[in-house]
Structures are given as structure tokens and as C-alpha cells.
C-alpha positions in Angstrom: -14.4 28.2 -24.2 -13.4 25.2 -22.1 -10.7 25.5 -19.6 -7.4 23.3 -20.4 -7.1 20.1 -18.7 -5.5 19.8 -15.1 -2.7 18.3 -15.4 0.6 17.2 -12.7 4.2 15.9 -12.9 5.4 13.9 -9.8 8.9 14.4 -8.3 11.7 11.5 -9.1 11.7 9.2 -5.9 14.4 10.4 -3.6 18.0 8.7 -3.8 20.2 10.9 -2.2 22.8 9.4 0.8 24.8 11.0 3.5 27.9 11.0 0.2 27.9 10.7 -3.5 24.4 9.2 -3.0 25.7 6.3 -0.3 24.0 5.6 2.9 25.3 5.5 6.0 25.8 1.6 6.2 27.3 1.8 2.8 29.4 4.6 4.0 30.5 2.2 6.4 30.9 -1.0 4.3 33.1 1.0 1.9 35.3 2.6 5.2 35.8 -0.8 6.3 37.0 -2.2 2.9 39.4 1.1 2.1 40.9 0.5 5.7 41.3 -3.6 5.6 42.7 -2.9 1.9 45.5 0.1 2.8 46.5 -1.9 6.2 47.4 -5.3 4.3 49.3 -3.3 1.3 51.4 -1.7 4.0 51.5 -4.3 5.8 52.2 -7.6 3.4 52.8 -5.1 0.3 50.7 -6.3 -3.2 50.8 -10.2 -2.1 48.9 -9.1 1.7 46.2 -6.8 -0.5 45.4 -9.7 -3.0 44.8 -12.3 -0.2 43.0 -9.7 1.9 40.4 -9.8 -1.6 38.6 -11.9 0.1 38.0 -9.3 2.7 37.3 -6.2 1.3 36.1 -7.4 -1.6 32.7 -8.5 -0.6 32.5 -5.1 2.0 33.3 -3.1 -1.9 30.4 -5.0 -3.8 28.0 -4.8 -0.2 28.6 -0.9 0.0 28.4 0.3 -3.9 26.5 -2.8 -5.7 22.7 -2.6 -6.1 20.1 -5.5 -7.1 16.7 -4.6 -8.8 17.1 -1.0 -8.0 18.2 -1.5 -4.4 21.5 -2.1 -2.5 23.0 -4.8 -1.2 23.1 -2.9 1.8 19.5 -2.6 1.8 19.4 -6.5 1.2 20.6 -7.6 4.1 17.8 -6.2 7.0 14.7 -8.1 4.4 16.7 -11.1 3.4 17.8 -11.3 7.3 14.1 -11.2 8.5 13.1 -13.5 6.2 15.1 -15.8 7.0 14.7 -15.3 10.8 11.2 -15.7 10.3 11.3 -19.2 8.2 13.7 -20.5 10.7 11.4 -19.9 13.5 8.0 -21.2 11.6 6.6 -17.3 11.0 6.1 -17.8 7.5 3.3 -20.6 8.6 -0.1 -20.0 10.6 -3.0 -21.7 11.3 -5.4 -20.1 13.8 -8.5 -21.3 15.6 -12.0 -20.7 15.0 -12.7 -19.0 18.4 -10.3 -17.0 20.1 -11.0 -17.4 23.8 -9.4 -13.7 24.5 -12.1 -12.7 22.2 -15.2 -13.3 24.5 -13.2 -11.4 27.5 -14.5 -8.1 26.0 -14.3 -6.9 22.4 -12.5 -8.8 19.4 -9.0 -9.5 18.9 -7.5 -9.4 14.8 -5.0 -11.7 14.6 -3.3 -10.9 10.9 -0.3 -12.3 8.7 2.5 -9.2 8.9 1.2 -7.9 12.6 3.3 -9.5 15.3 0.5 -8.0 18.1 -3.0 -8.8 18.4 -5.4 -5.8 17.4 -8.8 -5.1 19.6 -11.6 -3.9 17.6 -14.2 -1.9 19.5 -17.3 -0.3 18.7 -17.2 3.5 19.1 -20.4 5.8 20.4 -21.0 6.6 16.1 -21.1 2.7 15.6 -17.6 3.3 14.1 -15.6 -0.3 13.9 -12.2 1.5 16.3 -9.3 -0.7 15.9 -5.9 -0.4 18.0 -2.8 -0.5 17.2 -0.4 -0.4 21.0 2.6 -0.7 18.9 1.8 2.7 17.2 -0.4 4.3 19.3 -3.1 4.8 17.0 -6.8 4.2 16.6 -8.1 3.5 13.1 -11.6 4.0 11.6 -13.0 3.2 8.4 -14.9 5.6 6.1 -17.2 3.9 3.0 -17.7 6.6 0.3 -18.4 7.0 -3.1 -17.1 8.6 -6.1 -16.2 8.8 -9.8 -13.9 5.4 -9.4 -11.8 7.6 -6.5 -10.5 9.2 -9.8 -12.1 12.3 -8.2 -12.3 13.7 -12.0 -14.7 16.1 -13.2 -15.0 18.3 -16.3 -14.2 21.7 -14.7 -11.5 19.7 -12.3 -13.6 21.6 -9.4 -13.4 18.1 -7.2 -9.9 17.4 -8.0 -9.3 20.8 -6.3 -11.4 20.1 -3.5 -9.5 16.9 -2.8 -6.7 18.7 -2.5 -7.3 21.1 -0.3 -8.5 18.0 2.1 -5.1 16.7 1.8 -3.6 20.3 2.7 -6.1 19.9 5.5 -4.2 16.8 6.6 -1.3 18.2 7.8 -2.3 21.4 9.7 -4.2 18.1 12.1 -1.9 16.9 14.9 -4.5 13.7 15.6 -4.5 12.5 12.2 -1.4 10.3 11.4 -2.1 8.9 8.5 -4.8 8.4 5.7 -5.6 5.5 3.3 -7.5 5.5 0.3 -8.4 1.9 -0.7 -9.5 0.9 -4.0 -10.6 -2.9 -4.8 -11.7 -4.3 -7.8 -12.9 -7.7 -8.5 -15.1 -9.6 -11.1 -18.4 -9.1 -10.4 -19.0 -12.6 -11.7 -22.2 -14.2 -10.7 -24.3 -11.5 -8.7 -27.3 -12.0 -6.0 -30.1 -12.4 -8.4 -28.6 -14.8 -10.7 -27.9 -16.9 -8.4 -30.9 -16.9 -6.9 -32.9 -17.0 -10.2 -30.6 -20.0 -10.7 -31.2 -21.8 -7.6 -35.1 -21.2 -7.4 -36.7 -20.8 -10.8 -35.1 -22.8 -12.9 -36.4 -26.7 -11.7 -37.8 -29.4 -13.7 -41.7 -28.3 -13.3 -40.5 -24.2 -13.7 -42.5 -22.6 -16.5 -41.1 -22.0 -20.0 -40.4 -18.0 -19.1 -39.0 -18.7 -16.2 -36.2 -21.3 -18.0 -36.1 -18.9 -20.5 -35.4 -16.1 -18.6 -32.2 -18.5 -16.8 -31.3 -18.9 -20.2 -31.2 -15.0 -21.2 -29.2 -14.4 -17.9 -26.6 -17.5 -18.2 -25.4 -15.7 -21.6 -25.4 -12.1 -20.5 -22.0 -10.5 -20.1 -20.5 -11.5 -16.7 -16.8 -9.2 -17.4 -18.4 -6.5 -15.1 -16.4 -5.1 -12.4 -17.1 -4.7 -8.2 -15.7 -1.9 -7.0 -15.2 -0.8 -3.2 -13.6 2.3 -2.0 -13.3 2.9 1.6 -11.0 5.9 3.0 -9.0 4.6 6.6 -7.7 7.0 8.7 -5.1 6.5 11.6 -5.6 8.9 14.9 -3.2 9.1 17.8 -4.4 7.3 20.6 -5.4 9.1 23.6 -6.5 7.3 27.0 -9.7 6.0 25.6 -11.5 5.7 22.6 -14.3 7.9 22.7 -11.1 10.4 22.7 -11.6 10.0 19.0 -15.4 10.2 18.1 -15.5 14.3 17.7 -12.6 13.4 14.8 -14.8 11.5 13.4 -17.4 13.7 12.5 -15.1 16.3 11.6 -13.0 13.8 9.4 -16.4 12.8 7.6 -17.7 16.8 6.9 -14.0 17.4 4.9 -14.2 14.3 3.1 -17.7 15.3 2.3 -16.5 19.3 1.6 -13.8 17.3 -0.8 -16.5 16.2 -3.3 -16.9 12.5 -2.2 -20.5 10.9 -1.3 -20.0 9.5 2.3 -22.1 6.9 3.0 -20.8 6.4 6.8 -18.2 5.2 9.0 -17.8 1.1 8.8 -19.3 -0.9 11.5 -17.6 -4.4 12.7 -19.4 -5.8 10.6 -18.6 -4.3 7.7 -15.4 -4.5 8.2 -15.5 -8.4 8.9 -16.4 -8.4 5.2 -14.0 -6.2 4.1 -11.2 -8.3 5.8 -12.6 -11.5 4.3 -12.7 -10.8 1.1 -9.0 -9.4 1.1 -8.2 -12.8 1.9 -10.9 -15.4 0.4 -12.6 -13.4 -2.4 -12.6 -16.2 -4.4 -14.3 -18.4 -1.9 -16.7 -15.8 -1.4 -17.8 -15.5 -4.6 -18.0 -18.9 -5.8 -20.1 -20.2 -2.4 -22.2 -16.8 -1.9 -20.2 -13.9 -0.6 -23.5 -13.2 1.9 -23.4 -16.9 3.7 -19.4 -17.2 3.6 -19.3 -14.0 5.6 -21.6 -14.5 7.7 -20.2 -17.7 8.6 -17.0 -16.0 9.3 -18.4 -13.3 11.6 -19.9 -15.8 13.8 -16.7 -18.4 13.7 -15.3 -14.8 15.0 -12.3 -15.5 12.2 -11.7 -12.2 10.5 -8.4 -12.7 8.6 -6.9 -15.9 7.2 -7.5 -19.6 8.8 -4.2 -20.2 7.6 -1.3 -18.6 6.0 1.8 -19.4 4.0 4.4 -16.6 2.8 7.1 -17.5 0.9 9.6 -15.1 -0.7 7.3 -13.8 -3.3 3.8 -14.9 -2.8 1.4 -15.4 0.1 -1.2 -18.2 0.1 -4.0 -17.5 2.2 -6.8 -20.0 2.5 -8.4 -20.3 -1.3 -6.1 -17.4 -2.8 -2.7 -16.3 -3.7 -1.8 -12.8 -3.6 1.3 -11.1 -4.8 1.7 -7.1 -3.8 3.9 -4.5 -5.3 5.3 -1.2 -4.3 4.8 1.6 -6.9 8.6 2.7 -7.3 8.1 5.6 -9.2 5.3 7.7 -10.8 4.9 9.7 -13.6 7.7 11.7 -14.6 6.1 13.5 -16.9 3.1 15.6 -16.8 0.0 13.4 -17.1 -4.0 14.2 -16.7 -5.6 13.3 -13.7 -7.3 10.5 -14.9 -3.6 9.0 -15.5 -4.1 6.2 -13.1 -7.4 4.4 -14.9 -5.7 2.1 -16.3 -4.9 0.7 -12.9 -7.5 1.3 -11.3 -10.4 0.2 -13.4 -9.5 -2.8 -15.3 -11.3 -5.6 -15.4 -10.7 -9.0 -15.4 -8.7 -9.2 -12.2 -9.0 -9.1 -8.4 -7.0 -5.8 -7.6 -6.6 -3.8 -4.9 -4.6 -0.1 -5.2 -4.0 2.3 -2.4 -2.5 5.1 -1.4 -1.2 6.0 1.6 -0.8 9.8 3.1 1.5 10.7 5.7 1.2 14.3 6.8 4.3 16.1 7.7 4.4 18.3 10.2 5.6 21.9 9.0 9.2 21.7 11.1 9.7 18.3 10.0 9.1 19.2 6.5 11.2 22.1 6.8 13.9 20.1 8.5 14.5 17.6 5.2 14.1 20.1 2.9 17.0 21.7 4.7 18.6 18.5 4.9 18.1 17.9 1.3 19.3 21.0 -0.3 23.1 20.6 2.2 23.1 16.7 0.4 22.7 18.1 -3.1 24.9 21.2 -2.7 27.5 18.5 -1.1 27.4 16.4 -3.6 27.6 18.9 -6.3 30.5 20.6 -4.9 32.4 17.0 -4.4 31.8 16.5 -8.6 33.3 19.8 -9.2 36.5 19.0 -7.0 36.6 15.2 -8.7 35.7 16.4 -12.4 33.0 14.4 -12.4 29.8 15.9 -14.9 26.4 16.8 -13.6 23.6 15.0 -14.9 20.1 15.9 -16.1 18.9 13.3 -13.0 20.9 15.7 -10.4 19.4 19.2 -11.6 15.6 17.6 -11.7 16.2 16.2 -8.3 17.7 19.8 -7.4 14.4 21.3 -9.1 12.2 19.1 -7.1 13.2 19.8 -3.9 13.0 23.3 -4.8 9.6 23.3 -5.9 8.8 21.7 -2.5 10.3 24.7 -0.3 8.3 27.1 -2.8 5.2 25.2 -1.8 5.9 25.2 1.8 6.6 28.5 1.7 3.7 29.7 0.1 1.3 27.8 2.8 1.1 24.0 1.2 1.5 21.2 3.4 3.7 18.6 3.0 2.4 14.7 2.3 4.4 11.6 2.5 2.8 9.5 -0.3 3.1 5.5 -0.8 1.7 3.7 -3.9 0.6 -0.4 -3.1 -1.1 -2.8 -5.4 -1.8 -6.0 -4.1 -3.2 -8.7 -6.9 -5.1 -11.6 -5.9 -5.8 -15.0 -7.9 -7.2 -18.9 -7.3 -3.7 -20.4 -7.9 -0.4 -19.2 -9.0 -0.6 -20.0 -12.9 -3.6 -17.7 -12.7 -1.3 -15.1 -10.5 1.2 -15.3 -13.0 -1.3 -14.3 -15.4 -2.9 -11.5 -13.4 0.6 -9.9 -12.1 1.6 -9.7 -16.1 -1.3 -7.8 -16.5 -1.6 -5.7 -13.6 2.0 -4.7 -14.9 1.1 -3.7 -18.6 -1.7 -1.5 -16.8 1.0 -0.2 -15.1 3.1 0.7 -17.6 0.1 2.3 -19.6 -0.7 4.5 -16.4 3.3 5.0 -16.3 3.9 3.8 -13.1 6.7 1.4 -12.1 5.9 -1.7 -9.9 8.3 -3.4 -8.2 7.5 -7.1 -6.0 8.0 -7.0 -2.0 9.5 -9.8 -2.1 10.5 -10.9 1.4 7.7 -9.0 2.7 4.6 -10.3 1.2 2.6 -10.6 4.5 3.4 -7.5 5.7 2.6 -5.9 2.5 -0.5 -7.3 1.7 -1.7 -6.3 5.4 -0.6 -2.3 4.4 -2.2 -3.1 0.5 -5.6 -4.9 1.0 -6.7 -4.5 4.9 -8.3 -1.1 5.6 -5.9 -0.4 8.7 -3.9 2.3 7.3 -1.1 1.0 8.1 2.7 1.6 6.7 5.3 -0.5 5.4 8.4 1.1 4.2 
């Protein structure tokens, strides 16, 4: 007899504020407008509160109005930036093929969405160490293998082992955060078709070998290149080699977990992996192998040049648009749920997830926090009449189900969903985002655009940094 399938239900993504679900600026944007309103009534009676409209009216609408699932209030600090950042010529780079700081010692990244230059250095393991000042963390790259990183079995036994490597994860004070990567691209044209094509296929080649071209030009082309590389964040102590005994012990529990390591990424490696996250499809139509080694001796890792506007970012030969996954499952799905997504073809795709791990006070501190906001606010309907929805009680039972697990030993994650999609030009974006969409919806996931942010998200999306956004 075959045992059920494994299955999980994600909590509903947290929208509780400081009072009847308001934040604290919209706490205040509401205050202001009550107070601007009840001082003109008694000051200039009903005449005084209708010109005052102009006043608190907007402060109302800023405090209790929301666009695409977020609130004005929210607005203002990404529309704000944005702007800043046109005005100043942020949105715009165009960098140099050698960085003079670079041949001082080491290399410098210079990236769309990082304000400060990042030094990569090569660790005692061979380990490509890149640091982050503004953090205080040191980030290394793991290349592994799996099933897809669906981590799916039959008998769910690697499922469970990758979850007790996440547990493991926050009973680690050096480990800050952890980033599983998962690109998919066309495979397109690969190595020995184009070299079949380029050397055997001339005026005097034989009949076989022209035949042969001919067998190779019609085969199917629709497969799919997959990458999945793990990236892990560790506090930064005074020097690098600080880090290289995490390494090794990183590598043995992502190995207990059920993966197939294959090694910790050189600089190399990851001058690759950078490259194609911003030129893939310059890479693949002029030989991914000569393109990147170009680029590792021109010592340009990211972008030559870069243009974000509000919902797109043009890098070099590519357009990319990146998405935040808003809300997951809500009910219980296999866990397989997320092949549509991950696994389709057609498109260049990248998916990650990001792990925060809590630390146990912390954890026990929101949960806390959480369980005084919904009490609050259930207590405040009572007094007002107000009914208690079915979204209330599930968020009630959610942040139940989390003390339970902490109390019984579980650790306590910070998750973030990114998909970043990548095209030659935006009619072909258009097409790709429409689709990476409708795989979302079949994996019942909710997307929603960073718009405002595209830089900065397609740095935390598509770069191997593990790096947060939100």
C-alpha cells in the first residue's frame, strides 16, 4: 500500500496594522484629517469643513485608500524614490570596460539596484566570496543538482530532508539568509550543433556529413536549460577566511537534504552566471562560451548599460520584467504545485526563493505581537458591531498554527517568492509576462509587478547574491 501524497497549505500573507488593519503612517494620515476636519467645523461651522475638503480630503483617501492591493500610504516611499532617482539620472548607466579599482586587488561588481560597489574575492575552497559593507555579509554560491529543485520523490523522503535543512537554518547565528535560484531558458542551439554547423557542413563536406546538418537543423530545439544554484548570506566577521569552515558545513547539510552538490562557484562561474542574468540572449545567439569569456577578461560582470523605467529594465540585448509572488496557495496543494512555474518552456525565467531565518525571540516576539493586533482588532468589531469575517479567523488560525510549531521545536523562516522574466524586446516581454502569469495561476500563485523597483528587483530575482528586497 502506497503512502498518501504530501501535501501543504500556506498561511494568507500578513495584513494586519497597528488598528483596524491601518499602519502607522495611515494612522497618522487619518489623525491628521479627523483633527483638520473637527477644528474648521468648530471653527467656520459646515461652510469652514467644506473648504477645508481640500485638506483633509486627500489625508482621508492617503490613509484608507489602496491601489493594486497596496496603500496609498505605501505609494508614496516607491513613487518618491523613483522619482528622486530619474531626477538625478539613476535610472541610466553606462559603465566602462575596465574598472581601474579592479586591478588594486580583487574585483569590484558594479550592479543596477546596489548603490555600493561589491568586492569579490576568492576564498581558501576556491569559493567566489562576495561583500556586501552595507549589510555585513559575505555571500557564497552553491551549484547543485536535483529533481528540477522540486525536491520530489515518491516516498516524499527528500522533501522531508529539505525541511529539516531549513529547520537547520535558524538554530545558525552566521547564516542570514538563503537563496534558492532556479533559471530556465531555451536551450536553443547547443555546442555541437553549432559546431556541426560551422565545420561540417561546407561546399566540399561529404553527403553524410550534410545530411547529418540536415537531421540536426529539424530536430526539436523547444528543450529547456536549467541552472539551480543555492546562495547563502553569512555575517561578516573581520576577514573572510572567517567564513570557509561554514562553508563546508553549509555544503554536508545541503548534501544530508537530498541535493547532489557539485561545489561551491568559483569567479568564474559566477561571471557566467551574472552574464547571462543580463545578456542571455546575446549569449546564446553569438556562443554563450566566447561572449563570456569575453566578458571575464573586459572584467564587466553585470550590465554595460542599463535603463529602468517604471515597469521594465533594459539591460544591454534584453528586457526584463520581475514580479513579487503576493500570495501562495491557499489551499492545500502537492508538492510538486510549483511546476508549472518552474519548468515551462519556451521562456527565459528565473524563480527564487528567498529564506530568512528568525531567530527564536524574534519569532516569539511577533507572534506575541500578532495575537495582541488580532485580539485588538476583534474586540474593537465587537464594541462597533462590526461582523467577523472568514479572512480574520484563518488569519487568527495561522498565527496559531505558527506558535504550535514554535512551540513544539520548529524554526521560524521568513519566505519571499521572485520571478524575474527576460525577453529580446518588449513585444516579446509582453508575450512572455502573459505567460509566465497563466503558469502562475495554474501553480496558484499570485504575481504582482515591482514596478518602481525593477533594478533593485531583478538584482534580488536573477543575481545569485541573496539579497532582499522588501
Amino acid at each position: 500500500m502506497s503512502a498518501p501524497a504530501a501535501t501543504v497549505r500556506f498561511g494568507r500573507l500578513e495584513r494586519r496594522g497597528l488598528l483596524l488593519g491601518l499602519s502607522g503612517p495611515q494612522l497618522a494620515a487619518v489623525g491628521a484629517a479627523a483633527a483638520i476636519a473637527v477644528t474648521t467645523e468648530y471653527a467656520a461651522g459646515l461652510p469652514g469643513l467644506l473648504a477645508a475638503a481640500l485638506l483633509w480630503g486627500p489625508l482621508l483617501a492617503a490613509g484608507t485608500a489602496s491601489v493594486r492591493g497596496r496603500s496609498v500610504m505605501g505609494w508614496i516611499p516607491i513613487v518618491g524614490d523613483w522619482w528622486l532617482r530619474r531626477a538625478i539620472g539613476a535610472t541610466r548607466q553606462l559603465h566602462r570596460l575596465r574598472d581601474p579599482r579592479a586591478a588594486t586587488g580583487g574585483l569590484l561588481l558594479e550592479l543596477p539596484g546596489i548603490r555600493t560597489p561589491l568586492p569579490v574575492t576568492t576564498g581558501s575552497s576556491g569559493a567566489a566570496l562576495v561583500s556586501d559593507r552595507t549589510t555585513g555579509t559575505v555571500t557564497a554560491v552553491l551549484a547543485v543538482r536535483g529533481r528540477g529543485v522540486l525536491l520530489a520523490d515518491d516516498a516524499g523522503s527528500t522533501t522531508a530532508a529539505w525541511g529539516r535543512v531549513l529547520t537547520g537554518l535558524t538554530q545558525s547565528r552566521e547564516i542570514v539568509r538563503v537563496q534558492v535560484l532556479h533559471a530556465t531558458a531555451p536551450a536553443g542551439e547547443c555546442d555541437v550543433r553549432r559546431w556541426w554547423s560551422d565545420h561540417a557542413t561546407g561546399a566540399d563536406a561529404p553527403l553524410p556529413a550534410r545530411l547529418v546538418a540536415d537531421l540536426l537543423a529539424d530536430a526539436d530545439t523547444s528543450t529547456t536549460r536549467i541552472t539551480t544554484v543555492l546562495a547563502v548570506a553569512f555575517r561578516r566577521g573581520g576577514a573572510h577566511d572567517d567564513v570557509q569552515p561554514l562553508l563546508g558545513t553549509f555544503a554536508d547539510t545541503v548534501a544530508a537534504g537530498g541535493l547532489k552538490v557539485e561545489g561551491w562557484i568559483g569567479p568564474r562561474r559566477l561571471c557566467e552566471l551574472m552574464r547571462r542574468a543580463y545578456d542571455p540572449v546575446a549569449l546564446i545567439s553569438s556562443g554563450h562560451m566566447v561572449a563570456e569569456r569575453q566578458a571575464d577578461r573586459a572584467g564587466v560582470w553585470g550590465p554595460m548599460a542599463v535603463a529602468e523605467s517604471w515597469a521594465i529594465l533594459r539591460t544591454d540585448t534584453a528586457v526584463h520584467a520581475s514580479y513579487w509572488i503576493s500570495e501562495w496557495p491557499r489551499a492545500e496543494v502537492g508538492i510538486e504545485f510549483l511546476q508549472p512555474l518552474l519548468l515551462a518552456p519556451g521562456a527565459h525565467r528565473t524563480v527564487t526563493l528567498i529564506a530568512e531565518p528568525q531567530p527564536l525571540r524574534v519569532a516569539a516576539r511577533d507572534i506575541r505581537r500578532a495575537r495582541v493586533d488580532l485580539v485588538s482588532d476583534s474586540a474593537h468589531r465587537a464594541r462597533t458591531g462590526r461582523i467577523e469575517d472568514e479572512a480574520a479567523r484563518a488569519e487568527a488560525d495561522d498565527v496559531a498554527t505558527r506558535e504550535r510549531d514554535l512551540v513544539a521545536g520548529h524554526g521560524d523562516l521568513r519566505f519571499t517568492g521572485l520571478v524575474t522574466v527576460t525577453a529580446a524586446d518588449e513585444a516579446a516581454l509582453v508575450e512572455a509576462c502573459r505567460a509566465t502569469e497563466a503558469a502562475a495561476a495554474r501553480a496558484m500563485c499570485e504575481l504582482r509587478p515591482l514596478v518602481g523597483q525593477q533594478a533593485a528587483a531583478h538584482t534580488a530575482a536573477a543575481l545569485p547574491l541573496a539579497r532582499g528586497i522588501l
